[in-house]
ZADO-425217 format. One line per 2 residues: their letters; for each residue x, y, z of C-alpha. Coordinates in steps of 0.5 Angstrom, whole numbers, plus 2048, in hexadecimal, padded with zeros to 3 digits. Example, Ala and Ser with C-alpha at 12.3 -4.5 7.8 and 13.67 -1.06 7.14 Angstrom:
// residues 2
AS> 819,7F7,810 ~ 81B,7FE,80E
// end
This chain:
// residues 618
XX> 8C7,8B3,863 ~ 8CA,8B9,866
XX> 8C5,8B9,86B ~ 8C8,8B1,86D
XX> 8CF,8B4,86D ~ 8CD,8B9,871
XX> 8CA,8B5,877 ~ 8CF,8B0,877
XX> 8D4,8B5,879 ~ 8D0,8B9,87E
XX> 8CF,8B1,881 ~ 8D6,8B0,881
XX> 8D8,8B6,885 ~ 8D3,8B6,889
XX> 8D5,8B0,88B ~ 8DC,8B0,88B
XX> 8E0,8AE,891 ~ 8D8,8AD,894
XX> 8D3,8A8,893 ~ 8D0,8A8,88C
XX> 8CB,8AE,88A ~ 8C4,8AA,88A
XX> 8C6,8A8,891 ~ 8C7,8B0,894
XX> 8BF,8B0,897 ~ 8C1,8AA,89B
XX> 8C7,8AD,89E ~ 8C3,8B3,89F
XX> 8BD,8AF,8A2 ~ 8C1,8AD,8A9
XX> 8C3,8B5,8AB ~ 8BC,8B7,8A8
XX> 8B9,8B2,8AC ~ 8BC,8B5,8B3
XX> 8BB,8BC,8B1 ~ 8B4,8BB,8AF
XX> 8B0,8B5,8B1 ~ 8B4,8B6,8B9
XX> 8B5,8BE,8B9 ~ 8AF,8C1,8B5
XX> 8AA,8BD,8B7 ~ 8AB,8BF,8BF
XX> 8AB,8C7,8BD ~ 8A5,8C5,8B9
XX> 8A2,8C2,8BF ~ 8A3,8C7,8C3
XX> 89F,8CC,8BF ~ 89A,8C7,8C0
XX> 89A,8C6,8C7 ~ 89A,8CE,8C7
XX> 893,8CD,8C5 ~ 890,8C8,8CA
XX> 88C,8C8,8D0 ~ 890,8C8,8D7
XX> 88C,8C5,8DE ~ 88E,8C6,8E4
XX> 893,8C1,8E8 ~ 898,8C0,8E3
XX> 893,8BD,8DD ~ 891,8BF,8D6
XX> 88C,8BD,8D0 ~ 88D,8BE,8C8
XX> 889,8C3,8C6 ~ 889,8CB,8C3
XX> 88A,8D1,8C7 ~ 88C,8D7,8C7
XX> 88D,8D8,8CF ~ 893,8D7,8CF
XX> 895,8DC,8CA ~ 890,8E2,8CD
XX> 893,8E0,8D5 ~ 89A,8E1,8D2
XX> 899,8E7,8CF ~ 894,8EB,8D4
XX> 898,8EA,8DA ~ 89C,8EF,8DC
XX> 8A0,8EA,8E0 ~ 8A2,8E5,8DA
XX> 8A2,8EC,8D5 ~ 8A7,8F0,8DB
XX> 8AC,8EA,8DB ~ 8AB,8E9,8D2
XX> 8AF,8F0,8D3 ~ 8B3,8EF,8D8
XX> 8B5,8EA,8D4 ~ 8B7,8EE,8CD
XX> 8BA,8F3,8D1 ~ 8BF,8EF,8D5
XX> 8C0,8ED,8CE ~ 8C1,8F3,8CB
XX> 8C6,8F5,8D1 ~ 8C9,8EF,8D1
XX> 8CB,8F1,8CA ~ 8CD,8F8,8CA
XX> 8D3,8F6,8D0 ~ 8D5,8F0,8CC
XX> 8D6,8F4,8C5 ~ 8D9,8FA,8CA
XX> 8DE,8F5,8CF ~ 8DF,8F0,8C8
XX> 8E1,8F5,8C3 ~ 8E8,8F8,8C6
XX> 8EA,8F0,8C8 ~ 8E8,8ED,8C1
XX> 8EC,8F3,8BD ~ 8F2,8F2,8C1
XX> 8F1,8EB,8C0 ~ 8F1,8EB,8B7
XX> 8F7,8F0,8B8 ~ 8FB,8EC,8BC
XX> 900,8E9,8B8 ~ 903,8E5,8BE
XX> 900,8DD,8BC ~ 900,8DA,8C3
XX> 8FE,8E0,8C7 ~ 8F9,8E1,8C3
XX> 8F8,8D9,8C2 ~ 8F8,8D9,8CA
XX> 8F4,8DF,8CC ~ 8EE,8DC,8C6
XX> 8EE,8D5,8CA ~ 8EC,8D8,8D0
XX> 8E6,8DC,8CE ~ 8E4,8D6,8CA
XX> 8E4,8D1,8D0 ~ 8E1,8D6,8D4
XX> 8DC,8D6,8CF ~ 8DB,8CE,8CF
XX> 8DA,8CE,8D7 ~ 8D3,8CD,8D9
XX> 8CF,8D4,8DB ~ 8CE,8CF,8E2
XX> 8D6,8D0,8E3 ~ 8D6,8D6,8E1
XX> 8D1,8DA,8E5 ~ 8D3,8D5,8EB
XX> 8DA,8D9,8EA ~ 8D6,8E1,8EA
XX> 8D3,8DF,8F0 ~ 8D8,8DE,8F3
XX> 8DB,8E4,8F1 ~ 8D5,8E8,8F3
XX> 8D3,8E5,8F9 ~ 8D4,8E9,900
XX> 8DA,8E6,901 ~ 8DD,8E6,8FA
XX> 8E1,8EA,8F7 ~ 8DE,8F0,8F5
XX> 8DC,8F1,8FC ~ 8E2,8EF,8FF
XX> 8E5,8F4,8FB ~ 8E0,8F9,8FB
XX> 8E1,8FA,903 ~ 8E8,8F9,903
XX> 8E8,900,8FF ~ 8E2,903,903
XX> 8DD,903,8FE ~ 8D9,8FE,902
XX> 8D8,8FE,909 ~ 8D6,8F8,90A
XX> 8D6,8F2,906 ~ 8D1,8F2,900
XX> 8CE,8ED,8FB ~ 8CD,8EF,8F4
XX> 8C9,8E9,8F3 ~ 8C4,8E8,8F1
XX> 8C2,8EE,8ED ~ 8C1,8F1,8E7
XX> 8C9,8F4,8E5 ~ 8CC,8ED,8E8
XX> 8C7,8E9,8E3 ~ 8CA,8EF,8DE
XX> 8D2,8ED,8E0 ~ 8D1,8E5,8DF
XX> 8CC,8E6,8D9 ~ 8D2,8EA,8D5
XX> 8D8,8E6,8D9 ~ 8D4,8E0,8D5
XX> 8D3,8E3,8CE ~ 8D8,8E7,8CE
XX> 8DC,8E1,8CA ~ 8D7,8E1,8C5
XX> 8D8,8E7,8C3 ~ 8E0,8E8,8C3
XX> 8E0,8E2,8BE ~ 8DB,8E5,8BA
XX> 8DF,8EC,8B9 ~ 8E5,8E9,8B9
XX> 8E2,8E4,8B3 ~ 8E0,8EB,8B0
XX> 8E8,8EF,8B2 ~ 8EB,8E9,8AE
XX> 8E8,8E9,8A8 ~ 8EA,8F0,8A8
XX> 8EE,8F2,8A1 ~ 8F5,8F5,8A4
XX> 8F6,8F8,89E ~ 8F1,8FD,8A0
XX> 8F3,8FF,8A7 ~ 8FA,900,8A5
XX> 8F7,905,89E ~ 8F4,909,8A3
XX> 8FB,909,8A8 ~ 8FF,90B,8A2
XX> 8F9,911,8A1 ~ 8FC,913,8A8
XX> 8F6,911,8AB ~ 8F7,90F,8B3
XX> 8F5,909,8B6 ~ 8EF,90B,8B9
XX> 8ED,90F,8B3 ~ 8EF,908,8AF
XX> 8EA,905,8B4 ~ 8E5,90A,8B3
XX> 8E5,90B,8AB ~ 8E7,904,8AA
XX> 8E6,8FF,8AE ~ 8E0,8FF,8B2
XX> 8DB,900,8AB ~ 8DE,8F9,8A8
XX> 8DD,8F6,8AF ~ 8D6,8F8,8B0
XX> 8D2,8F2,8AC ~ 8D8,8EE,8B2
XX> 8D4,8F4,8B7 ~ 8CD,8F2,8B5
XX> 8CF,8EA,8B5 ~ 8D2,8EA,8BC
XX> 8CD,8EE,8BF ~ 8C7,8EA,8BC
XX> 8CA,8E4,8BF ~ 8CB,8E6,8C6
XX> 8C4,8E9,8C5 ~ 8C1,8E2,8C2
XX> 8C5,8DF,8C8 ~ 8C4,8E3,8CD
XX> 8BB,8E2,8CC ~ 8BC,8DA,8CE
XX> 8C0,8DB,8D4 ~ 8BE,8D7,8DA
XX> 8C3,8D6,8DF ~ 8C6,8DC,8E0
XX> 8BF,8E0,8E2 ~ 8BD,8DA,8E6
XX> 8C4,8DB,8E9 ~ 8C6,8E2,8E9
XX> 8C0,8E5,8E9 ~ 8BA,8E6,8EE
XX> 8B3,8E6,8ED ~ 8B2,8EC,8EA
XX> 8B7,8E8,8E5 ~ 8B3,8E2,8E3
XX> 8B4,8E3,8DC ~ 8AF,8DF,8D7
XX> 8B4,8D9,8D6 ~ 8B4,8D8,8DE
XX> 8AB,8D9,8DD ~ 8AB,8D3,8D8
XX> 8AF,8CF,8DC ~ 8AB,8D1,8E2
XX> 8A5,8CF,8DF ~ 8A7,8C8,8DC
XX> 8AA,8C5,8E2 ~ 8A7,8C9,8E8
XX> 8A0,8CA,8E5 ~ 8A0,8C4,8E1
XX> 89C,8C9,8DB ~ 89E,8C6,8D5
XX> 899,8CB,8D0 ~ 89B,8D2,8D3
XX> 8A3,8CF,8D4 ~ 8A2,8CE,8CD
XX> 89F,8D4,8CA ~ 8A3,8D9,8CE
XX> 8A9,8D5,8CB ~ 8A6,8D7,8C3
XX> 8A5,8DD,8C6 ~ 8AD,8DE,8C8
XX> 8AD,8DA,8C0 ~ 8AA,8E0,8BE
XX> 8AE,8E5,8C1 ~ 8B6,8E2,8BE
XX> 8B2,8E1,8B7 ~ 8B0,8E9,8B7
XX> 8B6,8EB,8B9 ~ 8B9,8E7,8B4
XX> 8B4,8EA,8AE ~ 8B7,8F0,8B1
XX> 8BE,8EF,8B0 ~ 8BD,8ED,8A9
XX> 8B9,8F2,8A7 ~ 8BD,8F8,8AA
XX> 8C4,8F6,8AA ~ 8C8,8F0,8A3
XX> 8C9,8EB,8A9 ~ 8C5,8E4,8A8
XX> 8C5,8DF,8AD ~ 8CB,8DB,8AA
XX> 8CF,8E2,8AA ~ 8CF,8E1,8B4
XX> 8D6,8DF,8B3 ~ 8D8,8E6,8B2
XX> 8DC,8E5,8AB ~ 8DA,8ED,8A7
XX> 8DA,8ED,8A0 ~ 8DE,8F3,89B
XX> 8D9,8F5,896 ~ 8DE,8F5,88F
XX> 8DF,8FE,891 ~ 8E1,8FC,897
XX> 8DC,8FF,89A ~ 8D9,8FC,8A1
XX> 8D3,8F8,8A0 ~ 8CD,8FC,89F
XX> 8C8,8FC,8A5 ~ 8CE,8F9,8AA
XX> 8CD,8FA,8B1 ~ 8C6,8FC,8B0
XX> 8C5,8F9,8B8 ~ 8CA,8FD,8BA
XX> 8C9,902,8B7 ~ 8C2,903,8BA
XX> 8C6,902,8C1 ~ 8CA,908,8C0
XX> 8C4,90D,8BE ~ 8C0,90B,8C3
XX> 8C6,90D,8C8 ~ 8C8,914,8C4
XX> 8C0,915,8C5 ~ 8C0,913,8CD
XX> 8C7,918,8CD ~ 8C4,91D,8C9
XX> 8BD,91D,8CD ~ 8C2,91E,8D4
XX> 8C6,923,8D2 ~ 8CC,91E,8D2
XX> 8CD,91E,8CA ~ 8D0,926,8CB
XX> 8D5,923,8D1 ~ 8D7,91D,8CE
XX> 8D9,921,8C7 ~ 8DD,926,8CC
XX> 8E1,920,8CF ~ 8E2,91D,8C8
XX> 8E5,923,8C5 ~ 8E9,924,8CC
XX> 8EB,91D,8CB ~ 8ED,91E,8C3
XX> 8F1,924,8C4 ~ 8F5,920,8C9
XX> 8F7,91B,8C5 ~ 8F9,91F,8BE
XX> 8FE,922,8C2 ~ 902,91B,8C4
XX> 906,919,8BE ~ 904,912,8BA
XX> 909,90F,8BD ~ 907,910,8C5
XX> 900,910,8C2 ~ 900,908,8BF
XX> 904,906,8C6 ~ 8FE,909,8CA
XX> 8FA,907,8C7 ~ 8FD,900,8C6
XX> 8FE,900,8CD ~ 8F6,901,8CF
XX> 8F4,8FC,8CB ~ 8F9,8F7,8CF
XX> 8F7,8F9,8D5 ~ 8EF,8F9,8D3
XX> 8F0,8F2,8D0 ~ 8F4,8F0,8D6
XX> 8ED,8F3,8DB ~ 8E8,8EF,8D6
XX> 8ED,8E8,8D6 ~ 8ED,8E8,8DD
XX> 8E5,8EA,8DD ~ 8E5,8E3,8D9
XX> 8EA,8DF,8DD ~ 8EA,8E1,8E4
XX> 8E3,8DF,8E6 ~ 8E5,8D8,8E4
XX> 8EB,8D9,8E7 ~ 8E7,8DA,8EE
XX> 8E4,8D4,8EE ~ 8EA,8CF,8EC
XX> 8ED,8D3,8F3 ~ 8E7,8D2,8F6
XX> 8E6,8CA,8F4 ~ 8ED,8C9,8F9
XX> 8EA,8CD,8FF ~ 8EB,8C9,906
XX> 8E3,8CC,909 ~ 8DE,8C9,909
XX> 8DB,8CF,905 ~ 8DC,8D4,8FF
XX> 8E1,8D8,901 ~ 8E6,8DD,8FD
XX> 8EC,8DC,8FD ~ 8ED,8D6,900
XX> 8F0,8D6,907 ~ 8F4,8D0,905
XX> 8F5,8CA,900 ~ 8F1,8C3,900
XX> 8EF,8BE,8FB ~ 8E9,8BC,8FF
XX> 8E4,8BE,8FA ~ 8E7,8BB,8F4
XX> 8E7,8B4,8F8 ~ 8DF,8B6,8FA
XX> 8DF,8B7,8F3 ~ 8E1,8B1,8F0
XX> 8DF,8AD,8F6 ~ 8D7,8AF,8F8
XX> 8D2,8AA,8F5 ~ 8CE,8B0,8F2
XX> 8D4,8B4,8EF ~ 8D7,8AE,8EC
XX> 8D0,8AB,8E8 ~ 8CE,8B3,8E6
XX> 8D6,8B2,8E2 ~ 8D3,8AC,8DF
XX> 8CE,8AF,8DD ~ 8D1,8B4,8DA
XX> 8D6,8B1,8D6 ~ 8D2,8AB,8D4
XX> 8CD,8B0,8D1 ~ 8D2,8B5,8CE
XX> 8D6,8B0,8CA ~ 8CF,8AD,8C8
XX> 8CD,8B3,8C6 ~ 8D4,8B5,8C2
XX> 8D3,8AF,8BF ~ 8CC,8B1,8BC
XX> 8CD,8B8,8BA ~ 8D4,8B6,8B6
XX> 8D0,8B1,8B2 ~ 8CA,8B5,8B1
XX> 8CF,8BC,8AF ~ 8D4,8B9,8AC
XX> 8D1,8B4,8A7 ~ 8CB,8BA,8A6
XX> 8D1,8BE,8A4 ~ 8D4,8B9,8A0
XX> 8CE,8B7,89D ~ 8CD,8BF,89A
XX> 8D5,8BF,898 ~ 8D4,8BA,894
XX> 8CD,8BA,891 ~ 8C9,8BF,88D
XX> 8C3,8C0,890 ~ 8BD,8C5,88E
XX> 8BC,8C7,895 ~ 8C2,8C7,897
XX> 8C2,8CD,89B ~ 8BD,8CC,89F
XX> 8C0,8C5,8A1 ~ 8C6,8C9,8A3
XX> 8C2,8CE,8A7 ~ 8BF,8C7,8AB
XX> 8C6,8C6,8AD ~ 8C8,8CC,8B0
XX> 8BF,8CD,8B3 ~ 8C0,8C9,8BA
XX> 8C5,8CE,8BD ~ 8C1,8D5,8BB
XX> 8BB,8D2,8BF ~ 8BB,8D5,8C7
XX> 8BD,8CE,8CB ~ 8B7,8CE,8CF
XX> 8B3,8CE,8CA ~ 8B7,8C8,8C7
XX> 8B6,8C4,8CE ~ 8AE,8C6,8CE
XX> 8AE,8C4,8C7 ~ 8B0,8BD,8C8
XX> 8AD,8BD,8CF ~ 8A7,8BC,8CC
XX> 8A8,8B9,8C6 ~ 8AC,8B3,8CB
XX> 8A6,8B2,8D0 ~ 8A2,8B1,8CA
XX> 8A5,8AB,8C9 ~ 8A7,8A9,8CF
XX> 8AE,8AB,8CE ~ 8B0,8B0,8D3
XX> 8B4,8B0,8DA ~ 8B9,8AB,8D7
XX> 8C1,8AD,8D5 ~ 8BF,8AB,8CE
XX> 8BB,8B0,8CD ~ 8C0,8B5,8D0
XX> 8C5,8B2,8CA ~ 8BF,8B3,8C5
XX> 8BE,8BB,8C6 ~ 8C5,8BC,8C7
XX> 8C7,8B8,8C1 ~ 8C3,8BD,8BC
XX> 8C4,8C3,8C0 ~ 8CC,8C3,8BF
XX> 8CB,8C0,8B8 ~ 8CD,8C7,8B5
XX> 8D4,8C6,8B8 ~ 8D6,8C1,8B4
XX> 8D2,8C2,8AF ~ 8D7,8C8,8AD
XX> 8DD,8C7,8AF ~ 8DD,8C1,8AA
XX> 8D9,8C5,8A4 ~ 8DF,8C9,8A5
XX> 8E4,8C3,8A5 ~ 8E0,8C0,89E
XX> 8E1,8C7,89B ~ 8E9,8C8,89D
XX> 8EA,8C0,89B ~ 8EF,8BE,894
XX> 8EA,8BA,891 ~ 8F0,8B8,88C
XX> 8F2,8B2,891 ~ 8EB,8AF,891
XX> 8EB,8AF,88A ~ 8F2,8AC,88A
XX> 8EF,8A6,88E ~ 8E8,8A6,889
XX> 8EC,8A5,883 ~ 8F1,89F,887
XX> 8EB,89C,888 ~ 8EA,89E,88E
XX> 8E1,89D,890 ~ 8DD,8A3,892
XX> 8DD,8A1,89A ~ 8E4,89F,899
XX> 8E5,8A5,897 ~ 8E2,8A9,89D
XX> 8E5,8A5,8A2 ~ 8ED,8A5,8A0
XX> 8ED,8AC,89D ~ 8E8,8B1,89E
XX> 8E6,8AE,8A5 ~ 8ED,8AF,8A7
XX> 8EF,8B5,8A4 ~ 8E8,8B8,8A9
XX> 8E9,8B4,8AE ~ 8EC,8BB,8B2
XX> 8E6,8BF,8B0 ~ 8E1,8B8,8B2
XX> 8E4,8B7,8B9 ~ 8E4,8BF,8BA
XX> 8DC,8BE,8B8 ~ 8DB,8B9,8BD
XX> 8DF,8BD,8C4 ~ 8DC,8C2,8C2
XX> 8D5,8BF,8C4 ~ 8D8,8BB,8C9
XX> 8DA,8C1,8CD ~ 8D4,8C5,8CB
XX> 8CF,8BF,8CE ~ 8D5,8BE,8D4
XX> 8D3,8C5,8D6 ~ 8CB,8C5,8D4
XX> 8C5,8C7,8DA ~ 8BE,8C8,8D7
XX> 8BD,8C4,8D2 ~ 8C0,8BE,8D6
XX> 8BC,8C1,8DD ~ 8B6,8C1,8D9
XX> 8B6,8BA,8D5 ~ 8B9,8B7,8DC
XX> 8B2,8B7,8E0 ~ 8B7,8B7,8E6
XX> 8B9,8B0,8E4 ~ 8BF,8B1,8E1
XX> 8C5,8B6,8E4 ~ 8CA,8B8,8E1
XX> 8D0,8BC,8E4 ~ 8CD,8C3,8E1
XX> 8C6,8C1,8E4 ~ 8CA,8BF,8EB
XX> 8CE,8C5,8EC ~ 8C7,8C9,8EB
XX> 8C3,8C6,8F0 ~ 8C8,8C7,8F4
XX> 8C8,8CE,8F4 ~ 8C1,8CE,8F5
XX> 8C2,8CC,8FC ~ 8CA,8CC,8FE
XX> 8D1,8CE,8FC ~ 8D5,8C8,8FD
XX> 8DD,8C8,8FB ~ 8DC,8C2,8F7
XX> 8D7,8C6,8F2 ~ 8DF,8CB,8F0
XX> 8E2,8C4,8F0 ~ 8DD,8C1,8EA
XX> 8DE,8C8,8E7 ~ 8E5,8C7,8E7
XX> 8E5,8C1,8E4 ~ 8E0,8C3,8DE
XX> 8E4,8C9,8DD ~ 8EB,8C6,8DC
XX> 8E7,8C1,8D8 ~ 8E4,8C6,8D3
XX> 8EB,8C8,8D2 ~ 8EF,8C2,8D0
XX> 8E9,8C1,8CC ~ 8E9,8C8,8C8
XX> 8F1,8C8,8C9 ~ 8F0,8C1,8C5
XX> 8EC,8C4,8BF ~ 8F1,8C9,8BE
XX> 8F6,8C4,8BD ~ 8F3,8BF,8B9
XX> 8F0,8C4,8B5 ~ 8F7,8C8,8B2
XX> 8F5,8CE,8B8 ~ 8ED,8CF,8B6
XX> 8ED,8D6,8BB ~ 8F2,8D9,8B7
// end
């Protein structure tokens, strides 16, 4: 009896405000079948395809073979550009924790709401403006007659005008200025959750700002640290555009080989098997990051925990930390260790002969002015491409030598720009459409039942993002020619649709769990029914987080390249597809004056999500 009681009550919670418990697989069953049936299944086929049997002309045939794997593996080539893709990665990663930290620990100290709400804006929307817009700006900057050149000769450091690109330290400067983003709001996730009344303790121990910092600070953000550089890193590994675009044939990363293999030699199996192998790596690193440090792949947005003694969390930073001793050997093993500590000193002495009052004023006016540098870093090339979108030539030129809005109306008027608009936005809201109906009822579906394997439905939810883009596109490539679906826009609102999934999936788990579940009982005990009840009280209570859900894909496919190059088979051209093969053979202004509308674009949008969701960036 007791048994009957006790069903009957986990019954009617389960499905309180929802459909009732015995229908929980059926509302699980729609995102499960996307997640599984129509993502799982094309990984699984790349693996197999890895092993089948490639013949020459652009064909291949079922079978098993190892020679794609021993042709990865043992060519100098393909294992040159492996490493060169980790360590691009790896550098990628440590510029980003060293420019992102200052920034975001300036941003979680703040206490001025719009400044601090403006200046998130900004790196959220540049973090949103597709890889193509974004490396088109640094070409423009690093170019002969780009800014740095410019600048470089006026002051007669150059003698002539030079190009930084392509080359390894441009590839460098646009890889950071594109992750960079990633890692400020990972640490400034980490720098929020900060307990104040530790940092205030240590200043009423007579502890400085720096030795604050120091002492307390940096160990309770290390697991931020780790997660930040983790995900730059895992981000950087997929990387397509910006080698293709910054760098230079010694740069050919292994996202710009697979590419090369599927669409320019047609080798379906050796473009699959090394795809596993860049699998491989991310799922190594990963194995790494979990055994060394307390951060899981559900701990990348940065958020630390306190153990109970106030304490960091045990084996945080454990990437960094491994970062740092490497760069103490090098430094010791050059005989630089015993130099730098001098300077250390000197610089120490110097500071403990200030007063606290001049020294936090110092330090608060470096900090100013060094976030101030990197906001212009972030801004400013998008900043360059707004001015060059209005220049009267025919050609690139910065600044402008005058003020027209010829390229615009190219723009808007072109046959070839206007249907690539279409085919952007129509795929982008299509693909908006799919990810907030697959994230938001797999969340709801969680929230509202009990399910023995509930974890790993949620990791589901959050997997298609983890995955390398390219990946995500051969993927899908091959399972899409399998069954005569690829080369068409639908397939493009498929891949994007799961790809983007997570975003509302999270943001509307969260919504669930913020909700006050007293007024839908309100409305169940009036008699309300359970679908009522969804649609007059909880959507309406989610509906900021939903809506949210689903910009953020939209923008986020608005601005997708790879995937959408890939699935296209070039039948299909997106506003991201047409600005990249125009800079494959020219630089018209036209290309600034499309940026231009995405990056405003990309504004209101995140500036939209801001405001229907209460300040989400605070």
């Amino acid at each position: 009896m007791s048994t009957e009681t006790s069903t009957g009550e986990r019954a009617d919670e389960s499905g309180r405000a929802g459909l009732r418990a015995n229908a929980k697989w059926y509302v699980l069953s729609y995102p499960l079948a996307w997640l599984v049936a129509v993502f799982l299944v094309p990984l699984l086929m790349l693996v197999v395809f890895s092993f089948w049997v490639n013949i020459p002309g652009g064909q291949y045939e079922a079978g098993f073979t190892l020679e794609n794997y021993v042709r990865f593996l043992t060519t100098s080539l393909y294992l040159n550009q492996l490493w060169l893709t980790i360590e691009l990665a790896l550098v990628t990663s440590v510029f980003s924790l060293f420019l992102g930290y200052p920034l975001a620990y300036y941003l979680a100290r703040l206490d001025r709401p719009w400044l601090r709400g403006t200046l998130l804006i900004t790196i959220i929307s540049s973090l949103w403006i597709t890889y193509v817009i974004r490396a088109y700006a640094w070409q423009v900057i690093l170019a002969s007659n780009g800014i740095v050149s410019s600048v470089g000769v006026a002051l007669g450091i150059l003698e002539r005008p030079t190009s930084f690109y392509p080359g390894y330290w441009g590839l460098i400067v646009g890889m950071v200025y594109v992750f960079l983003p990633f890692m400020v709001l990972t640490l400034y996730s980490s720098l929020r959750n900060l307990d104040g009344e530790l940092l205030e303790a240590s200043k009423n121990l007579g502890a400085g700002p720096l030795r604050t910092f120091r002492r307390v600070t940096l160990p309770l953000t290390k697991n931020g640290i780790a997660s930040g550089t983790s995900l730059v890193f895992i981000l950087a590994l997929g990387a397509y555009v910006l080698p293709r675009l910054l760098g230079s044939a010694q740069q050919r990363t292994l996202p710009v080989l697979i590419e090369q293999q599927i669409m320019s030699e047609s080798n379906y199996p050796f473009g699959a098997a090394m795809s596993i192998g860049l699998i491989v790596v991310v799922l190594v690193f990963l194995w790494l990051l979990l055994r060394i440090t307390d951060v899981t792949t559900g701990d990348l947005g940065g958020v630390d925990a306190v153990d109970d003694d106030g304490d960091a969390p045990r084996g945080s930073g454990g990437v960094v930390a491994y970062a740092w001793g490497a760069l103490a050997e090098a430094s010791e093993a050059i005989g630089l260790s015993s130099a730098l500590g001098a300077v250390g000193a000197s610089v120490g002495n110097a500071v403990r002969t200030v007063d606290s009052n001049t020294r936090e004023a110092m330090i608060g006016a470096s900090l100013r002015a060094y976030v101030a540098a990197v906001m212009v870093y972030v801004a400013g090339p998008l900043a360059i491409i707004v001015a060059v979108s209005v220049t009267p030539s025919e050609f690139l030129t910065f600044p402008p030598g005058g003020f027209s809005l010829q390229w615009y109306v190219t723009f808007f008027t072109e046959p070839g720009w206007i249907v690539s608009l279409f085919n952007s936005l129509t795929i982008a809201v299509a693909a908006a459409l799919l990810s907030t109906s697959i994230g938001g009822i797999l969340a709801f579906s969680l929230d509202r039942f009990d399910y023995r394997l509930e974890s790993v439905f949620a990791t589901f939810g959050v997997l298609p993002i983890l995955v390398p883009p390219v990946i995500i596109g051969v993927a899908f490539l091959v399972f899409f020619l399998q069954i005569g679906f690829a080369g068409s826009w639908l397939s493009i609102v498929v891949a994007h649709g799961i790809f983007y999934a997570p975003f509302p999936f999270i943001l509307v788990m969260q919504g669930l769990r913020e909700l006050d579940r007293t007024y839908e009982e309100a409305a169940m005990n009036l008699g309300a029914s359970p679908v009522r009840t969804i649609r007059t009280i909880t959507y309406p209570l989610l509906r900021a987080n939903v809506v949210s859900g689903a910009l953020f894909a939209f923008i986020l496919s608005l601005n997708e390249y790879i995937i959408a190059w890939l699935l296209s088979l070039f039948l299909v051209e997106t506003i991201p597809i047409h600005i990249f093969n125009q800079l494959r053979y020219s630089y018209p202004p036209t290309i600034a004056a499309a940026s231009t509308v995405f990056i405003l674009l990309t504004v209101v949008v995140m500036t939209s999500i801001d405001r229907l969701s209460g300040g989400i960036w605070q």
